[in-house]
C-alpha positions as CSV (number, residue, x, y, z in Angstrom):
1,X,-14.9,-13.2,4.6
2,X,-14.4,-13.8,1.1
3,X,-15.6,-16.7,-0.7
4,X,-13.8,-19.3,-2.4
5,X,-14.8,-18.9,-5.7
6,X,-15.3,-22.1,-7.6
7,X,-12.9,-22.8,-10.4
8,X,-13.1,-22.3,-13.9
9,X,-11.1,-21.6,-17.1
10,X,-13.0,-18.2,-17.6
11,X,-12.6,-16.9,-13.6
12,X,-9.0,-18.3,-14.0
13,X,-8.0,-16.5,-16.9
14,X,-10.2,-12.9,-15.5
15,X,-8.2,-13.4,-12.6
16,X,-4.5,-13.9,-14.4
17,X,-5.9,-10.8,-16.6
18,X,-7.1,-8.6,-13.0
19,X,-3.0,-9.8,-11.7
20,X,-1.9,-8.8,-14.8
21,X,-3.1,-5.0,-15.2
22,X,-2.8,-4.5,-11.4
23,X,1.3,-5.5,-11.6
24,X,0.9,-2.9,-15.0
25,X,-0.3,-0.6,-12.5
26,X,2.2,-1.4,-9.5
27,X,4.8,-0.6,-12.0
28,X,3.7,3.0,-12.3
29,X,2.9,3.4,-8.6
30,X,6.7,2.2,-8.0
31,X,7.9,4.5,-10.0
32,X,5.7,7.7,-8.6
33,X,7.1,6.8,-5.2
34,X,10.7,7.0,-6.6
35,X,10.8,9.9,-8.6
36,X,8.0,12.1,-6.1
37,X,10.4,12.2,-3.3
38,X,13.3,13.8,-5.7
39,X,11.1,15.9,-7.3
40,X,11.5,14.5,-10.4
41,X,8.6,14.1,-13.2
42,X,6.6,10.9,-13.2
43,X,4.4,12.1,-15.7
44,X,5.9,12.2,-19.1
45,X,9.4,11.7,-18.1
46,X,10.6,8.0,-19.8
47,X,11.7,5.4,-17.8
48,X,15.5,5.3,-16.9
49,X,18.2,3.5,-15.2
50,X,19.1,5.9,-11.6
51,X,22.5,4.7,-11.9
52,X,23.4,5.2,-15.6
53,X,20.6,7.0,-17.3
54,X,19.9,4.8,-20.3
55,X,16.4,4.6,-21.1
56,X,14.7,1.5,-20.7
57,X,13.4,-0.8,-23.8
58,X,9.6,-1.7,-23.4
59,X,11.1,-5.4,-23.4
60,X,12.6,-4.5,-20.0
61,X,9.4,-3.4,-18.5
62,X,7.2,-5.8,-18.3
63,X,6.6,-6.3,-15.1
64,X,8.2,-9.3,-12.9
65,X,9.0,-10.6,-16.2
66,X,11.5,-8.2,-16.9
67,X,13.0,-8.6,-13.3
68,X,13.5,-12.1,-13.3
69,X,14.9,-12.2,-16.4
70,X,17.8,-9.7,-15.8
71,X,17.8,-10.9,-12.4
72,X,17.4,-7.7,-10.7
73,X,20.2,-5.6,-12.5
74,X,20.3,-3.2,-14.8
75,X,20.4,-4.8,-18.5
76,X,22.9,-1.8,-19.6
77,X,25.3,-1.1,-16.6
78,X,24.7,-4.4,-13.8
79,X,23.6,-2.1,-11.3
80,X,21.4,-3.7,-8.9
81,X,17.9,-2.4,-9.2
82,X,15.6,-1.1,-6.2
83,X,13.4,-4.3,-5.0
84,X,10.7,-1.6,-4.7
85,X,9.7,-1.9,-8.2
86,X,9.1,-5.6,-8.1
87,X,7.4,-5.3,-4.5
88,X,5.4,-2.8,-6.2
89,X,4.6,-5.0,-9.3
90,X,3.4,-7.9,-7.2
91,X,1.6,-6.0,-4.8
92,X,-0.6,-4.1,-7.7
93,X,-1.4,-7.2,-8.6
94,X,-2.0,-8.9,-5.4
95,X,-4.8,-5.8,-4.5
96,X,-6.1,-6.5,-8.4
97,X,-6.9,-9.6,-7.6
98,X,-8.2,-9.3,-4.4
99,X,-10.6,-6.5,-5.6
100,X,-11.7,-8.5,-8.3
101,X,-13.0,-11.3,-5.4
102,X,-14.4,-9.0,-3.4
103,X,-15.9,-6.7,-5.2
104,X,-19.7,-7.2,-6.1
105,X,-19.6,-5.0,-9.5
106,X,-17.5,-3.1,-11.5
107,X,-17.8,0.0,-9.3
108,X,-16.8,-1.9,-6.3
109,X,-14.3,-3.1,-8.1
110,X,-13.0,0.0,-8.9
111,X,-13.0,1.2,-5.5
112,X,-11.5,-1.2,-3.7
113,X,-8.6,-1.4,-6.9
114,X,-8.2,2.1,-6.2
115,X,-8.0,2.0,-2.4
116,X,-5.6,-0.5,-2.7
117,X,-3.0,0.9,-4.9
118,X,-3.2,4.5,-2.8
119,X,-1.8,2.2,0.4
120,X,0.7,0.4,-1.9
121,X,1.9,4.1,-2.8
122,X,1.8,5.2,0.7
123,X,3.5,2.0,1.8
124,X,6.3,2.5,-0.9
125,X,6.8,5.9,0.2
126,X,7.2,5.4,3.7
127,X,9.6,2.5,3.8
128,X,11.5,4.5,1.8
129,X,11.4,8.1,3.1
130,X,9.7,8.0,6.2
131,X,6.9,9.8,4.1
132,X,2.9,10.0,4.1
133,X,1.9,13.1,2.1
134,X,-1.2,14.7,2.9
135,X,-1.8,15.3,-1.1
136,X,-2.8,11.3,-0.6
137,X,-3.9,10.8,2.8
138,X,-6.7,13.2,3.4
139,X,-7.8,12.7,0.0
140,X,-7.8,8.7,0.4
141,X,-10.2,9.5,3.3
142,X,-12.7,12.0,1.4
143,X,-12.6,9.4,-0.8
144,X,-13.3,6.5,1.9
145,X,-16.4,8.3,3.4
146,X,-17.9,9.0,-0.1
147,X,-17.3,4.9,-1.0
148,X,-20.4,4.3,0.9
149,X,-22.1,4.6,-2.4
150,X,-20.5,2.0,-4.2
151,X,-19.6,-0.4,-1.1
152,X,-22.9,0.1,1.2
153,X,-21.7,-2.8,3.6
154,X,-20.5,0.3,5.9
155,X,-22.9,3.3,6.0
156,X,-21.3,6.6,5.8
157,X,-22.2,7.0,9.3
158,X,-19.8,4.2,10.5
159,X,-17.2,5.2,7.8
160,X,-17.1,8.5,9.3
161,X,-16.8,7.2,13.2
162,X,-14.0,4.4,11.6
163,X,-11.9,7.8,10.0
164,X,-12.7,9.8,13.9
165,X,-11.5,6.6,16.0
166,X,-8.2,6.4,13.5
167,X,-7.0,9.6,13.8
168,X,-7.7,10.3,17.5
169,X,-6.5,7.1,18.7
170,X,-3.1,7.7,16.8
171,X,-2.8,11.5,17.3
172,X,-3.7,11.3,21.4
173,X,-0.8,8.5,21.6
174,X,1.9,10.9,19.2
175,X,1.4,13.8,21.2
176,X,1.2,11.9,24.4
177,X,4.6,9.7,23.7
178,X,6.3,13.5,22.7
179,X,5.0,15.1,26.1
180,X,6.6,12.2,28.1
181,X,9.7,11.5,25.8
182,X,9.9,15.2,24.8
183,X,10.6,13.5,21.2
184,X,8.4,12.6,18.3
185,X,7.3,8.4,18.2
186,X,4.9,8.7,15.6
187,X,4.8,10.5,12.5
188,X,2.2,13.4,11.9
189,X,0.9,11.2,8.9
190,X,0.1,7.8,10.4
191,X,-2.9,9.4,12.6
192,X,-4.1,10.5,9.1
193,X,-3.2,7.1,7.4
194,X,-5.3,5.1,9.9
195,X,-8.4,8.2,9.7
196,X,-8.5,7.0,6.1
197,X,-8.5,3.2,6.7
198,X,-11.0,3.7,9.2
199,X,-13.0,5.6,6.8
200,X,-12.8,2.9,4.1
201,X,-12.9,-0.2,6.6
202,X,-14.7,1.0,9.8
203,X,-13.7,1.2,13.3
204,X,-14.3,-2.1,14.6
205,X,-11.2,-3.4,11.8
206,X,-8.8,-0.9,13.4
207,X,-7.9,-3.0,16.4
208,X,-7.0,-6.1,14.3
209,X,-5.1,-3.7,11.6
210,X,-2.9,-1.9,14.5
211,X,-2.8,-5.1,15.7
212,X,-1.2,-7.0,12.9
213,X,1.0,-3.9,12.1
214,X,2.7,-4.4,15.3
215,X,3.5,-7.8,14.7
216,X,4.8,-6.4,11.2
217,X,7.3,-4.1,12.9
218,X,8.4,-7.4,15.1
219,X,9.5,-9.0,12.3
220,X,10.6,-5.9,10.5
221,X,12.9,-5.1,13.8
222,X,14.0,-8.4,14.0
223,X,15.1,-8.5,10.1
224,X,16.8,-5.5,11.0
225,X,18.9,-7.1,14.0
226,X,19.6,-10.4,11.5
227,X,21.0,-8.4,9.1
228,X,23.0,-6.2,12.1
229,X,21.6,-2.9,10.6
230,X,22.5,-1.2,14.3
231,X,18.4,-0.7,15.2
232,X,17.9,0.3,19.0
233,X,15.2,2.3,20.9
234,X,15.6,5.2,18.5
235,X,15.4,3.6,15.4
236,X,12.7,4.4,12.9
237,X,10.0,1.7,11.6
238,X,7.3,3.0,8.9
239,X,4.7,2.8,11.0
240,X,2.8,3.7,7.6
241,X,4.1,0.7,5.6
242,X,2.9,-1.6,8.6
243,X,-0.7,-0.4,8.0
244,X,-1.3,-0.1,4.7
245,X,0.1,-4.2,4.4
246,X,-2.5,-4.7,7.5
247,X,-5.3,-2.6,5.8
248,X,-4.9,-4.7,2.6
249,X,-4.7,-8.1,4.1
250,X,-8.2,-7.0,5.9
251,X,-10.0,-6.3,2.6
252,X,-11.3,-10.0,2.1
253,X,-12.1,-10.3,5.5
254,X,-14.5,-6.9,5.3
255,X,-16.0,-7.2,2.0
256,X,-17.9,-10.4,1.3
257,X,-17.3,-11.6,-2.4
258,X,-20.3,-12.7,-3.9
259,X,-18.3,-14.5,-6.9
């Protein structure tokens, strides 16, 4: 688990800086998620109001600051904007901080930033669209396996039994649900999804992450039937979303911080 660091002015400030960038970098990794799905450019394309075009002034994105301060609309037409982007905001910096804590050195650091902001993509996405692409799943698990180097804690050899266990205990129970339902349950990319958070976090975390995604979707479903939003048996949950906020809540408890 990850130590309480003690506190000072210097960590304090590091870690307003680490919450800082990371929301910097939530920003973009909100706006990949919206403009992916549509096909749209998220590359060089400037940012825009969906509902009436106008581009955005840099005063209106900076992030949370900006969406507080117009309180959630659009400063041009009122429109209320997607709470996406400030989920996204906050959790890029949530995971910046929490990689700064845990990490041991800069490449650490790096790695566990990186894995972190891939789920809150992946998260975004599938809340949204019901989505998990492969362009960021199987490459989030290449990508766990070869993090042994820089996060030796778990060997390659566990990393690559975490990323088996994910995917066949997912897969067995999609295509067993669809043999006995004759309909899909699960999505063909949450076996892949949890293949890469085993990879990066190990099998013995997957119990407690599957776990603690179920209890997600409880109180997801029961927002849902709050708010009268119609949900029954056949209603879809992202199953995705639920893990990646599981598999980011578990990264202090895997990696020791040595701050």
């Amino acid at each position: 688990m990850c130590k309480t660091p003690a506190v000072t002015i210097p960590g304090f400030m590091l870690l307003v800086f680490a919450f800082a960038t990371g929301s910097v970098v939530g920003s973009f990794v909100a706006l990949v998620a919206d403009r992916w799905p549509r096909g749209e450019d998220w590359v060089s394309a400037r940012s825009h109001c969906q509902s009436c075009g106008q581009q955005l002034r840099p005063a209106q994105m900076i992030p949370l600051v900006s969406f507080a301060m117009q309180s959630g609309r659009c400063g041009w037409c009122g429109v209320a904007l997607p709470a996406d982007l400030w989920l996204g905001e906050l959790g890029g910096g949530v995971v910046a901080a929490l990689a700064l804590n845990c990490g041991e050195n800069p490449s650490a650091i790096a790695a566990l930033a990186a894995f972190g902001w891939t789920l809150l993509l992946l998260a975004l996405l599938d809340a949204r669209h019901l989505w998990l692409p492969d362009a960021v799943t199987l490459p989030l698990c290449l990508a766990g396996l070869a993090s042994a180097a820089v996060l030796p804690a778990l060997a390659l050899p566990d990393r690559m039994i975490g990323a088996a266990v994910g995917f066949a205990s997912l897969e067995l129970l999609r295509r067993a649900f669809r043999l006995l339902r004759g309909r899909e349950g699960l999505g063909g990319g949450d076996p892949k999804l949890l293949a890469a958070i085993g990879a990066w976090l190990g099998a013995p975390a997957l119990p407690m992450i599957v776990l603690c995604a179920a209890l997600l979707g409880l109180g997801w479903a029961g927002i849902l039937m709050i708010r009268k939003a119609g949900i029954d048996g056949t209603t879809p949950l992202p199953l995705g979303t639920l893990l990646a906020i599981a598999a980011v809540c578990a990264i202090p408890l895997l990696y020791p911080s040595v701050h």
